[in-house]
KOLNUGU-189707 format. One record per residue (C-alpha): residue in one letter; x, y negated, z negated. Coordinates in pm, whole numbers, m for minus. Last residue first. Layout:
BEGIN
DRENVEX resn   east  north     up
DRENVEX    A      X      Y      Z
...
END
This chain:
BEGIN
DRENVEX resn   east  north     up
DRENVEX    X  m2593   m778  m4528
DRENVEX    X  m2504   m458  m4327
DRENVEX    X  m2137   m479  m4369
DRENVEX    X  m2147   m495  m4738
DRENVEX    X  m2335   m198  m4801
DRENVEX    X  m2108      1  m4577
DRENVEX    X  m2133     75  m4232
DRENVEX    X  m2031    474  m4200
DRENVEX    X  m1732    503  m4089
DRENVEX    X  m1620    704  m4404
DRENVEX    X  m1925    926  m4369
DRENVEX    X  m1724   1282  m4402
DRENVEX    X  m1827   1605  m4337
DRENVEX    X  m1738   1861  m4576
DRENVEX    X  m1402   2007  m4481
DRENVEX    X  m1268   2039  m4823
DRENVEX    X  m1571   2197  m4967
DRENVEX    X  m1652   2466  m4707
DRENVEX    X  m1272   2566  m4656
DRENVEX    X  m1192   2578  m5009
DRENVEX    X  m1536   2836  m5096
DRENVEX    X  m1439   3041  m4761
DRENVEX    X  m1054   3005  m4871
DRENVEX    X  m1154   3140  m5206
DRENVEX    X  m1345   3442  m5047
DRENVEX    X  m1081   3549  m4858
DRENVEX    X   m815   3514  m5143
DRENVEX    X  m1046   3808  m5342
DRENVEX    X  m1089   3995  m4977
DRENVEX    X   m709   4015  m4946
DRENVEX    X   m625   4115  m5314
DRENVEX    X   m885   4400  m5268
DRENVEX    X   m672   4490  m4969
DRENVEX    X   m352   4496  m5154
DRENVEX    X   m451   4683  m5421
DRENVEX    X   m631   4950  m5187
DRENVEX    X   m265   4991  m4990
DRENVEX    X   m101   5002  m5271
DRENVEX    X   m335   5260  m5407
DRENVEX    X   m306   5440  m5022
DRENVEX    X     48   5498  m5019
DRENVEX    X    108   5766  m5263
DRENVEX    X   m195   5983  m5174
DRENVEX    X    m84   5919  m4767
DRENVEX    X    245   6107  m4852
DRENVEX    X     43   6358  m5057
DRENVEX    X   m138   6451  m4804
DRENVEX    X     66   6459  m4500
DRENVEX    X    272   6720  m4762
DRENVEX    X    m25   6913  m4745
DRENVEX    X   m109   6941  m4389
DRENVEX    X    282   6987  m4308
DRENVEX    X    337   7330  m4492
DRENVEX    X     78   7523  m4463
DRENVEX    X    m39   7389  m4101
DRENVEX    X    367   7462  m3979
DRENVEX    X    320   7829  m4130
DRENVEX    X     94   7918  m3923
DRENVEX    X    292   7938  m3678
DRENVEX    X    487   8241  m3866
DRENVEX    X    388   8541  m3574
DRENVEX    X    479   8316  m3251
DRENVEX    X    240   8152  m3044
DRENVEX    X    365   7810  m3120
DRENVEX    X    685   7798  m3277
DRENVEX    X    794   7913  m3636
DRENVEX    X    951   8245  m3549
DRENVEX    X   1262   8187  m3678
DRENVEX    X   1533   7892  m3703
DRENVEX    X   1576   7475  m3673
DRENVEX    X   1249   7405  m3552
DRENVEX    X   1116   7451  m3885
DRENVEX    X   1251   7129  m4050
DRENVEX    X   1173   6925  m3758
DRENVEX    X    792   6999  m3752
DRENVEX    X    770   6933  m4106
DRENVEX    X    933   6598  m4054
DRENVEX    X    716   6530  m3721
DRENVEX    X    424   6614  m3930
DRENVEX    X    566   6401  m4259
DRENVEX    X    599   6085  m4024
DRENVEX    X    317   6091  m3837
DRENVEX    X     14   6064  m4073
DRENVEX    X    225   5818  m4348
DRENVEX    X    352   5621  m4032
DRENVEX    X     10   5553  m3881
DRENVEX    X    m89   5454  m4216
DRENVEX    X    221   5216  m4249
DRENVEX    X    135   5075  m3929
DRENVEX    X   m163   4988  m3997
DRENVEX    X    m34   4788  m4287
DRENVEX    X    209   4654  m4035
DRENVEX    X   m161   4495  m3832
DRENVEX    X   m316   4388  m4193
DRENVEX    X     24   4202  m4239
DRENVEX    X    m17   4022  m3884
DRENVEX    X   m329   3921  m3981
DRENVEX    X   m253   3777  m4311
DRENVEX    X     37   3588  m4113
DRENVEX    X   m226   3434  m3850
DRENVEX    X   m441   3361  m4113
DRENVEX    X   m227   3173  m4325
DRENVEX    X   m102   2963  m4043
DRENVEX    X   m466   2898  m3963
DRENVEX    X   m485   2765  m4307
DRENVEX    X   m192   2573  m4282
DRENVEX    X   m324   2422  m3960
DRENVEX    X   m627   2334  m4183
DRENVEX    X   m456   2163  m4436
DRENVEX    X   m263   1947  m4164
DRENVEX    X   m581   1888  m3989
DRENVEX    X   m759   1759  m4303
DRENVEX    X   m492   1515  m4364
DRENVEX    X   m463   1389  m4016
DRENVEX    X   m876   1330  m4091
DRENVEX    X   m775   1125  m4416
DRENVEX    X   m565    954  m4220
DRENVEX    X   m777    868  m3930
DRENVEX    X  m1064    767  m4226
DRENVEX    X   m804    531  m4351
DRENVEX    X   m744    373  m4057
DRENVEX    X  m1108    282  m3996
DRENVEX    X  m1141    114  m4302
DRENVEX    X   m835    m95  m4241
DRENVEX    X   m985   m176  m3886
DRENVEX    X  m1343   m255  m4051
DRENVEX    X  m1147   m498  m4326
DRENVEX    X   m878   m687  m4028
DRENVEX    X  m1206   m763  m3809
DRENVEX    X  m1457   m847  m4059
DRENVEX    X  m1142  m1059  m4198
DRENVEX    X  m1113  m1208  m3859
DRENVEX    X  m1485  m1267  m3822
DRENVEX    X  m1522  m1472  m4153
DRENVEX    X  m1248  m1672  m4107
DRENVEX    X  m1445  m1814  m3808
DRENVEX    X  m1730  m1821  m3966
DRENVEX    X  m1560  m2061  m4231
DRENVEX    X  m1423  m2297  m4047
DRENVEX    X  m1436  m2637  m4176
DRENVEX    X  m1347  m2458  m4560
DRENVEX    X  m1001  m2333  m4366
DRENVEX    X   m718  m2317  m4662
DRENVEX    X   m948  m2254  m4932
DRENVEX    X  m1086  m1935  m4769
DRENVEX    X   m787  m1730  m4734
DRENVEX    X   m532  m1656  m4469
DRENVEX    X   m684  m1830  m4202
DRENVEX    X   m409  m2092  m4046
DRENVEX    X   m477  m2024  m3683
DRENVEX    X   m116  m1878  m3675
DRENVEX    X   m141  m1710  m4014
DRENVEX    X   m483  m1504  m3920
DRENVEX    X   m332  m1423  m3530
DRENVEX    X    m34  m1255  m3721
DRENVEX    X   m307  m1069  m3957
DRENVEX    X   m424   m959  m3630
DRENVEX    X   m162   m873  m3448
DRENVEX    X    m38   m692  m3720
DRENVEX    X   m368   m494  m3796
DRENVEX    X   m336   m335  m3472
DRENVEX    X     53   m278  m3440
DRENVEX    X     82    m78  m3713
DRENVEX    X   m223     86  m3904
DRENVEX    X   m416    136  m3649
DRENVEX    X   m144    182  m3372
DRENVEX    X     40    424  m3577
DRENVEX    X   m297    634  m3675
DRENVEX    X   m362    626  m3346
DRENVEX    X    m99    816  m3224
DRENVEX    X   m115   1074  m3539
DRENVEX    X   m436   1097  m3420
DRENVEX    X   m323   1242  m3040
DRENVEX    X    m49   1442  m3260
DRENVEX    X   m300   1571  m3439
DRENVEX    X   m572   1670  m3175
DRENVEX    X   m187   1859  m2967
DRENVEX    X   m213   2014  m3307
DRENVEX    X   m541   2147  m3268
DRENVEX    X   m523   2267  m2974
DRENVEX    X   m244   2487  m3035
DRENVEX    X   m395   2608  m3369
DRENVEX    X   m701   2716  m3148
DRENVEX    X   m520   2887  m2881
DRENVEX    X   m337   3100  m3121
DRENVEX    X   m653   3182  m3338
DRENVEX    X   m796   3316  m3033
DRENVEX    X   m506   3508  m2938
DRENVEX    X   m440   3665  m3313
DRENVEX    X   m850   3771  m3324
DRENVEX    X   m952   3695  m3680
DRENVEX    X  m1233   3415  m3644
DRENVEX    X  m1397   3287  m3903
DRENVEX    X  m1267   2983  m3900
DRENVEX    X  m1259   2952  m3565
DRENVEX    X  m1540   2603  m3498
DRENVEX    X  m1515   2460  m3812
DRENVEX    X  m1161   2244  m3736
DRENVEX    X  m1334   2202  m3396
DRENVEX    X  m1675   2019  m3571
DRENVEX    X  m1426   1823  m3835
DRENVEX    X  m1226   1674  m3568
DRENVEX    X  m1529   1558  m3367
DRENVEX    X  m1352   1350  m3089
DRENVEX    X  m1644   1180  m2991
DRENVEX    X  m1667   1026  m3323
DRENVEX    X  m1331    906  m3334
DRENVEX    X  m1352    784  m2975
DRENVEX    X  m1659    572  m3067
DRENVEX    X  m1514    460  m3388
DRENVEX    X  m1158    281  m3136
DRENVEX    X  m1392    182  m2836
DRENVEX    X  m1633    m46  m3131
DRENVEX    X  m1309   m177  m3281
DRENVEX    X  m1153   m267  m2942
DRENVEX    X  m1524   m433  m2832
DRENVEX    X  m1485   m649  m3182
DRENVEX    X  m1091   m749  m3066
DRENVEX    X  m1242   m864  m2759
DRENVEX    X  m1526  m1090  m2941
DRENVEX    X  m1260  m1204  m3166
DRENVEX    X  m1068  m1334  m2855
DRENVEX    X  m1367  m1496  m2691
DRENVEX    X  m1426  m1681  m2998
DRENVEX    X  m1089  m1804  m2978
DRENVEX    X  m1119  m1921  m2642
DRENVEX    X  m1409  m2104  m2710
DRENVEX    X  m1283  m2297  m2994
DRENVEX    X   m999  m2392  m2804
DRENVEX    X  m1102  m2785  m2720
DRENVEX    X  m1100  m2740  m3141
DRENVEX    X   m729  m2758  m3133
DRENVEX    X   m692  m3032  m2913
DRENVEX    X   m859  m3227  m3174
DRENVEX    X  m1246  m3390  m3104
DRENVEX    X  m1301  m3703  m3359
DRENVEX    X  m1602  m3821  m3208
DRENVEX    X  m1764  m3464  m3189
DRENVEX    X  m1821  m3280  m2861
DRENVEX    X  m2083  m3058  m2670
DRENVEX    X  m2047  m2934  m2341
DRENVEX    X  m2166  m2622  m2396
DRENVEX    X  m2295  m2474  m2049
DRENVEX    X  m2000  m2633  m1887
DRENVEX    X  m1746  m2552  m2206
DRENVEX    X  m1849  m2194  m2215
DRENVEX    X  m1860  m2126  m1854
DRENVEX    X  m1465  m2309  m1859
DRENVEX    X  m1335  m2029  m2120
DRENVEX    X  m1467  m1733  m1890
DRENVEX    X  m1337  m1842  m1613
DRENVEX    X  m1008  m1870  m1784
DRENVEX    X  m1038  m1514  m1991
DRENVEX    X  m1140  m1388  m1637
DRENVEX    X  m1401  m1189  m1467
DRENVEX    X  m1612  m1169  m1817
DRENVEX    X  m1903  m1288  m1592
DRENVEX    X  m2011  m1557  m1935
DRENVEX    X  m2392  m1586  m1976
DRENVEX    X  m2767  m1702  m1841
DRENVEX    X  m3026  m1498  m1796
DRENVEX    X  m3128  m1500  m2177
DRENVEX    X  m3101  m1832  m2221
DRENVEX    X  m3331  m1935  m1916
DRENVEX    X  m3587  m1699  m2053
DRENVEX    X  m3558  m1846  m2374
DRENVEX    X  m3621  m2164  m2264
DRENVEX    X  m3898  m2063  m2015
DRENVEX    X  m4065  m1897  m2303
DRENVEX    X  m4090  m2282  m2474
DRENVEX    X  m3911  m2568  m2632
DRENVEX    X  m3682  m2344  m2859
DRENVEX    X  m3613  m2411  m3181
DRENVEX    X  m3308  m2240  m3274
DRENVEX    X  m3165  m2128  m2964
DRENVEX    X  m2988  m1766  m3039
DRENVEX    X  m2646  m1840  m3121
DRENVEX    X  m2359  m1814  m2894
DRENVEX    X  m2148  m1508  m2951
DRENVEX    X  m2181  m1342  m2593
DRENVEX    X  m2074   m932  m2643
DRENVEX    X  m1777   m820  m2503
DRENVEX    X  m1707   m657  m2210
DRENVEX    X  m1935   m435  m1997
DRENVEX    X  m1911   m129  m2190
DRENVEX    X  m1558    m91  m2092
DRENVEX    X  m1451   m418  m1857
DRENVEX    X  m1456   m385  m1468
DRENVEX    X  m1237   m615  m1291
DRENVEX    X  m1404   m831  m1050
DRENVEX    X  m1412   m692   m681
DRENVEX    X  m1221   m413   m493
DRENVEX    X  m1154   m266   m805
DRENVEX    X   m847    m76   m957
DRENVEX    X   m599   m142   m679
DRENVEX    X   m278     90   m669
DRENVEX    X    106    m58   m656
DRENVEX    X    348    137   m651
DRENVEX    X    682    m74   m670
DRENVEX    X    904   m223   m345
DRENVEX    X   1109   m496   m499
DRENVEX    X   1074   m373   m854
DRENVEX    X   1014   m545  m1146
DRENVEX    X    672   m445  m1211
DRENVEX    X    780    m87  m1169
DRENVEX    X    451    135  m1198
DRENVEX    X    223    m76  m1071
DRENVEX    X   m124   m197  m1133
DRENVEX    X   m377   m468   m959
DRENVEX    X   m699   m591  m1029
DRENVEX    X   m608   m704  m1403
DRENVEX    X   m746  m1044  m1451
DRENVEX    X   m466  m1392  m1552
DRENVEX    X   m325  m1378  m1918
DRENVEX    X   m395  m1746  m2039
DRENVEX    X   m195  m2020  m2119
DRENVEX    X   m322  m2361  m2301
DRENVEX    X   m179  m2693  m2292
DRENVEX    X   m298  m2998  m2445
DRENVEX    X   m226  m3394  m2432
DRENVEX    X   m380  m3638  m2676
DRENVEX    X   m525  m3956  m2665
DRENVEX    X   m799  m4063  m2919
DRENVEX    X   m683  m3921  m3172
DRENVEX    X   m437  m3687  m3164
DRENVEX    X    m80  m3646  m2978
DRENVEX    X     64  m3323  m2848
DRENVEX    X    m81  m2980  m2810
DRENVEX    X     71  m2641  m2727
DRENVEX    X   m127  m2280  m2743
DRENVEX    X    m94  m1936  m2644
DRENVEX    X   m368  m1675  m2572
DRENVEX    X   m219  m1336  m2498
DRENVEX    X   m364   m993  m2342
DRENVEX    X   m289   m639  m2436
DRENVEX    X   m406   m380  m2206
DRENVEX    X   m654   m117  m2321
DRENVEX    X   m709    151  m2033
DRENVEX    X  m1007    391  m2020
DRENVEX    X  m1003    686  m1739
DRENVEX    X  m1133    908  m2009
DRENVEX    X   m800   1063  m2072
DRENVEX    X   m646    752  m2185
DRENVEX    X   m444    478  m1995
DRENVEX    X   m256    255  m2206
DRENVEX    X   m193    m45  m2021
DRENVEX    X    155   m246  m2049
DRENVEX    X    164   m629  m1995
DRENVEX    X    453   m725  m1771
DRENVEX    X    328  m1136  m1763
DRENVEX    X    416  m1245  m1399
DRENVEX    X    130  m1021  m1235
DRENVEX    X     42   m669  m1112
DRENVEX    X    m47   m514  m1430
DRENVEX    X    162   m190  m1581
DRENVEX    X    135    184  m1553
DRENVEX    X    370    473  m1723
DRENVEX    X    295    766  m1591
DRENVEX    X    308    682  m1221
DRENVEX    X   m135    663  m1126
DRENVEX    X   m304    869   m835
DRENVEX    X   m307   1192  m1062
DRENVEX    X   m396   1033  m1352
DRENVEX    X   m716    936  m1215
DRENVEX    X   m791    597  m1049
DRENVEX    X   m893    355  m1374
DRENVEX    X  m1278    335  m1417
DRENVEX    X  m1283    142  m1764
DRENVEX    X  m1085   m179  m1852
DRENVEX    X  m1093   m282  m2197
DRENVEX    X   m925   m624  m2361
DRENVEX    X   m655   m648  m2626
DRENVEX    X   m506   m942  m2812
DRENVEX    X   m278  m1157  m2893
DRENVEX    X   m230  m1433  m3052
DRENVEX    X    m16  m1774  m2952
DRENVEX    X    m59  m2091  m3175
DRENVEX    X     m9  m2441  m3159
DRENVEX    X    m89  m2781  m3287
DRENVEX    X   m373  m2678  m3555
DRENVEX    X    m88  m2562  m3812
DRENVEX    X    233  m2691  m3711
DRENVEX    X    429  m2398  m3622
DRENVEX    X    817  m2487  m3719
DRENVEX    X    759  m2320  m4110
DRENVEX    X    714  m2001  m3939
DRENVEX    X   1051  m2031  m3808
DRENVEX    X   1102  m1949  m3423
DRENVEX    X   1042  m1613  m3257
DRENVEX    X   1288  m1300  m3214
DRENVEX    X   1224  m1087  m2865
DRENVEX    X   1620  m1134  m2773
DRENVEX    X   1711   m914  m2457
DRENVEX    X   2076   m814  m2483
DRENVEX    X   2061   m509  m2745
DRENVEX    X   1764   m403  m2574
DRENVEX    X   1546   m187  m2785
DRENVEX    X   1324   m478  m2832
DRENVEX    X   1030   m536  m3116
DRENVEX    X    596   m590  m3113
DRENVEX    X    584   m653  m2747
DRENVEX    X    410   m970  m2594
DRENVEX    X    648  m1136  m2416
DRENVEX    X    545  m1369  m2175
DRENVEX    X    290  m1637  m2394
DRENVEX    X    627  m1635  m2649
DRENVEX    X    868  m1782  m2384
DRENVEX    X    619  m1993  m2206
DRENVEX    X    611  m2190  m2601
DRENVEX    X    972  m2150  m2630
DRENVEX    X   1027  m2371  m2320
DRENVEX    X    950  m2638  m2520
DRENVEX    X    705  m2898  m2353
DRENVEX    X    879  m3232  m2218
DRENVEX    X    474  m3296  m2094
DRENVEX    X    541  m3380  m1729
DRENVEX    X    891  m3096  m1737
DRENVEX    X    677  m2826  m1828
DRENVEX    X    355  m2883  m1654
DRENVEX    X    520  m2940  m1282
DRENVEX    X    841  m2641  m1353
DRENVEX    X    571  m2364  m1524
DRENVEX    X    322  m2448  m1228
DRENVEX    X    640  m2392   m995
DRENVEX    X    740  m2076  m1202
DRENVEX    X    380  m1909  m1230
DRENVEX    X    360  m1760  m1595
DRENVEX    X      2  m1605  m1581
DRENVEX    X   m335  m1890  m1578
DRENVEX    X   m300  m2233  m1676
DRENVEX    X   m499  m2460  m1865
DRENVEX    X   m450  m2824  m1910
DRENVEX    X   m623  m3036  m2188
DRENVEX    X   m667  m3377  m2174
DRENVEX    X   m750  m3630  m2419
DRENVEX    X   m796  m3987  m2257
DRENVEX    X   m720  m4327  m2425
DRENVEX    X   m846  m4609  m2153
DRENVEX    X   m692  m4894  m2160
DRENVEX    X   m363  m4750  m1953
DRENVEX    X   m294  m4414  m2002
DRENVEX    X    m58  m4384  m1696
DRENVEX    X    m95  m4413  m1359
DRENVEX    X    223  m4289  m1276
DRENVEX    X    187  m3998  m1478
DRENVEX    X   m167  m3924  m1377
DRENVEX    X    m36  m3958  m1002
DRENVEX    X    191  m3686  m1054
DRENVEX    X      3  m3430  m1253
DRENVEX    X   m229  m3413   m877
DRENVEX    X     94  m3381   m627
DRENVEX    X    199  m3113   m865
DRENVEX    X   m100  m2882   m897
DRENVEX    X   m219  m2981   m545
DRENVEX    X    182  m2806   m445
DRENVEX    X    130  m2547   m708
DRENVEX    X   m118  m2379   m523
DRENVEX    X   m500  m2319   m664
DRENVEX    X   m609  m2576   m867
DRENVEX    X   m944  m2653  m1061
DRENVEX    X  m1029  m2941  m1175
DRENVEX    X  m1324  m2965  m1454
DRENVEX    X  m1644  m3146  m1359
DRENVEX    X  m1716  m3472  m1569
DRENVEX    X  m1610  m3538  m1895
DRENVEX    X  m1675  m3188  m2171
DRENVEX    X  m1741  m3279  m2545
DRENVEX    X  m1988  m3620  m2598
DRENVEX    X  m1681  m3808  m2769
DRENVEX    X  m1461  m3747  m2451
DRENVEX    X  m1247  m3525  m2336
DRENVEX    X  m1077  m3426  m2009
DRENVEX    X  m1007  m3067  m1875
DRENVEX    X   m745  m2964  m1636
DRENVEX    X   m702  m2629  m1451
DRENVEX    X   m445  m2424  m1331
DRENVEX    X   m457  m2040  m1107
DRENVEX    X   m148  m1850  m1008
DRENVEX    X     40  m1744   m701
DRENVEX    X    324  m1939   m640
DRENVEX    X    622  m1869   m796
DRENVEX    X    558  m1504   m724
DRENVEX    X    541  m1556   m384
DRENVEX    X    907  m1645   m365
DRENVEX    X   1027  m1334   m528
DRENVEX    X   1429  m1256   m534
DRENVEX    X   1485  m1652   m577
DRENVEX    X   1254  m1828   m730
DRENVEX    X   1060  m1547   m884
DRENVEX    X   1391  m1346  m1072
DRENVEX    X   1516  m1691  m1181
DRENVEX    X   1237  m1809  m1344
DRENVEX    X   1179  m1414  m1510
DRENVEX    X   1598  m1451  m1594
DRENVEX    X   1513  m1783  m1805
DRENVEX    X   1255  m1636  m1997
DRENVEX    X   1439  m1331  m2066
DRENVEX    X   1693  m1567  m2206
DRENVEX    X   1502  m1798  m2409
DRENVEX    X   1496  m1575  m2710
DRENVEX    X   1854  m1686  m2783
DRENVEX    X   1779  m2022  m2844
DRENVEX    X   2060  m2264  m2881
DRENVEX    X   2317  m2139  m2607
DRENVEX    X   2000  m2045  m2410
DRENVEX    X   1925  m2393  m2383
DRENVEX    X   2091  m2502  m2061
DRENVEX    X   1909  m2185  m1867
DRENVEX    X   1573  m2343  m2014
DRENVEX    X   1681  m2725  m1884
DRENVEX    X   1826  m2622  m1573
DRENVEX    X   1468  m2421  m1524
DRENVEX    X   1300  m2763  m1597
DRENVEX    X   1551  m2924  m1317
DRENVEX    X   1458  m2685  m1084
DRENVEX    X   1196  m2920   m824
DRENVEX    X   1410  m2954   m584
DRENVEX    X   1400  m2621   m407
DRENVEX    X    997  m2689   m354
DRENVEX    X    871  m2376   m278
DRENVEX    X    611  m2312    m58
DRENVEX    X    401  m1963    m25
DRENVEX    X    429  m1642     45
DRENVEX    X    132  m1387     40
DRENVEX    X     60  m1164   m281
DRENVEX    X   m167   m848   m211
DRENVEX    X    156   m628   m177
DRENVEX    X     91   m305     71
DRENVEX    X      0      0      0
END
């Protein structure tokens, strides 16, 4: 398959923001990757320096003034940022906010070196993994006490995509088509979570202020090697992306008092496409244009932060839905009774390739997941109620968020608990049964062993074979000494046996209590008031 980027112009004299991030490497470390992904699209990648979506929003007291601008090549992008420079603020204070979609280099070199932005806010928007193996590649961040708390911020977090091409048509590991190398974790069920960033920048207050927000741009492309000159590339949809469940649920109230039906019935047909996190953001503030007097570039992002939370709630939902579906009680259930060696083979197999699939969540849940989010709580300045009285709902939904995922976790490790008890119960059984199958060898051994004796004894002289005179001597001698051989191994035997049933019939009584089904993700009391 071809590439579905085209080539585009480049202005070769517009590098003197990338002079500025390869000038500061010396003093930031982390800016290095940055730096190499400018180089890597100005000169190995034209197109990629390109292709990319901007916008710019202006404020007033009422919320939303006039029709947002939207660009779509760097060269309007530029040409537009130009004349507001030279024009200048003049009488009339205005608060703008400027929104731009994937790291684009020539977007990157117009917004960058207008606004004298540090390159260490592109730098955090484009990597988004939790720590580096590289020993050149720097992923460290700046002080906390730098971020200015309702200046900046950069969260992450996930969003579903359902209906990826089978495994089969995909390279193992899979990655989007764009600047920003986010990873997607396919699953078996053809769902994929890819992790998506929302970074923030703002200058000035008031009256007059200057704003920048970057946004991951949709996933319609994957690849195997995003790096790569000539990489795999396979497209998911030949339209919008397609979100699990249909994305995440609208959070606008329901009207309070409406007018009439027609209201409602213009509400209800109304709502976000969930095409893109900036489409989506720009629906929001069209159909809600409402502002305050005193509107701060961080509340122009209240939108966009509601449309993170709503993600995070659709990760939650995915997350109890595959636990349930799973059934790890049901299968644990399912060959307990079972004594066949094969059978119980097959079962302990699958069920450790179920633990080492939970074990897999359990890292994620109790990792990565609840890092992001408790990361995404200190950046927006929500770590406990005192600190964000003004926004209380929205401290609200991130410790829903942070409480149901802790909840969850814990039933994944009680689960991993159960499994590990039951493998060693299936471990027991495969070791009774291979001691029932040598006690029938014993018996087999207590017939044989005294006839083939006897038999060996009398072979050696006289008229002891068959047909001859003193056969029936063999009978006389062999039948009773097979007796008394079996008479001294069958109490052991009986001991051993009754010892067996005893320990049965504990494991039954263990089995049946310890593997009771749980309700652990069941709402609690809490949750449902």
């Amino acid at each position: 398959m071809t590439s579905p980027r085209r080539a585009s112009y480049k202005d070769q004299n517009q590098n003197s923001y990338i002079k500025l991030v390869e000038s500061m490497q010396g003093r930031s470390p982390n800016l290095s990757y940055f730096y190499k992904e400018l180089k890597r699209q100005y000169h190995s990648r034209p197109e990629d320096a390109e292709i990319g979506r901007a916008g710019l929003y202006e404020f007033d007291d009422r919320g939303l003034r006039g029709i947002p601008k939207r660009f779509f090549n760097a060269t309007d992008f530029r040409d537009h940022v130009a004349n507001l420079s030279s024009a200048g603020r003049g009488q009339s204070p205005v608060r703008r906010l400027f929104v731009l979609e994937d790291i684009v280099a020539n977007y990157v070199e117009v917004i960058g070196k207008n606004l004298c932005i540090d390159p260490s806010v592109f730098a955090e928007h484009l990597r988004d993994t939790t720590y580096t193996e590289s020993p050149y590649k720097s992923n460290g961040s700046k002080l906390p006490s730098s971020y200015k708390p309702g200046q900046s911020f950069s969260i992450v977090y996930y969003e579903l995509l359902r209906d990826l091409p089978p495994r089969s048509q995909l390279f193992g590991q899979i990655f989007c088509y764009s600047n920003v190398y986010r990873k997607i974790k396919a699953s078996d069920d053809r769902i994929g979570i890819v992790a998506r960033k929302a970074t923030f920048w703002s200058r000035g207050g008031g009256n007059a202020w200057d704003a920048l927000l970057l946004l991951d741009p949709p996933v319609r492309y994957v690849t195997d090697n995003p790096l790569g000159s000539y990489s795999n590339i396979v497209e998911l949809s030949k339209g919008p992306p397609k979100r699990y469940q249909n994305g995440y649920i609208d959070f606008m109230p329901w009207p309070k008092n409406p007018a009439n039906f027609q209201e409602l019935m213009n509400f209800a047909a109304d709502g976000p496409k969930r095409w893109s996190a900036i489409n989506d953001f720009e629906y929001y503030w069209k159909t809600y244009p409402r502002g305050t007097p005193d509107l701060s570039p961080y509340d122009s992002t209240r939108f966009i932060r509601k449309i993170v939370v709503a993600n995070w709630m659709l990760l939650l939902e995915y997350l109890q839905r595959n636990y349930l579906k799973s059934d790890f009680e049901r299968n644990m259930q399912q060959y307990r009774k079972f004594c066949n060696v094969s059978k119980l083979q097959a079962h302990q197999h699958a069920m450790q390739g179920q633990q080492i699939m939970l074990n897999t969540w359990i890292r994620r849940w109790t990792g990565v997941y609840p890092e992001n989010v408790r990361s995404a709580m200190r950046r927006l300045n929500l770590q406990s109620p005192e600190e964000c009285r003004d926004r209380m709902d929205e401290y609200e939904d991130w410790s829903y968020i942070l409480a149901r995922m802790t909840d969850l976790a814990s039933s994944l490790i009680r689960t991993s608990d159960n499994i590990t008890t039951h493998l060693d119960w299936v471990d027991s059984q495969l070791t009774q049964q291979q001691s029932r199958d040598i006690n029938r060898l014993t018996w087999l051994g207590a017939v044989f062993l005294p006839l083939s004796f006897t038999c060996s004894i009398l072979s050696l002289g006289g008229d002891f074979g068959p047909g001859d005179d003193l056969f029936w001597v063999y009978f006389v001698v062999a039948v009773p000494f097979t007796l008394f051989v079996a008479l001294m191994v069958m109490p052991n035997a009986m001991r051993e046996r009754a010892k067996q049933k005893a320990q049965d019939q504990l494991d039954r009584v263990e089995q049946s209590r310890r593997y009771a089904p749980v309700d652990s993700v069941a709402p609690k009391d809490w949750e449902l008031t």
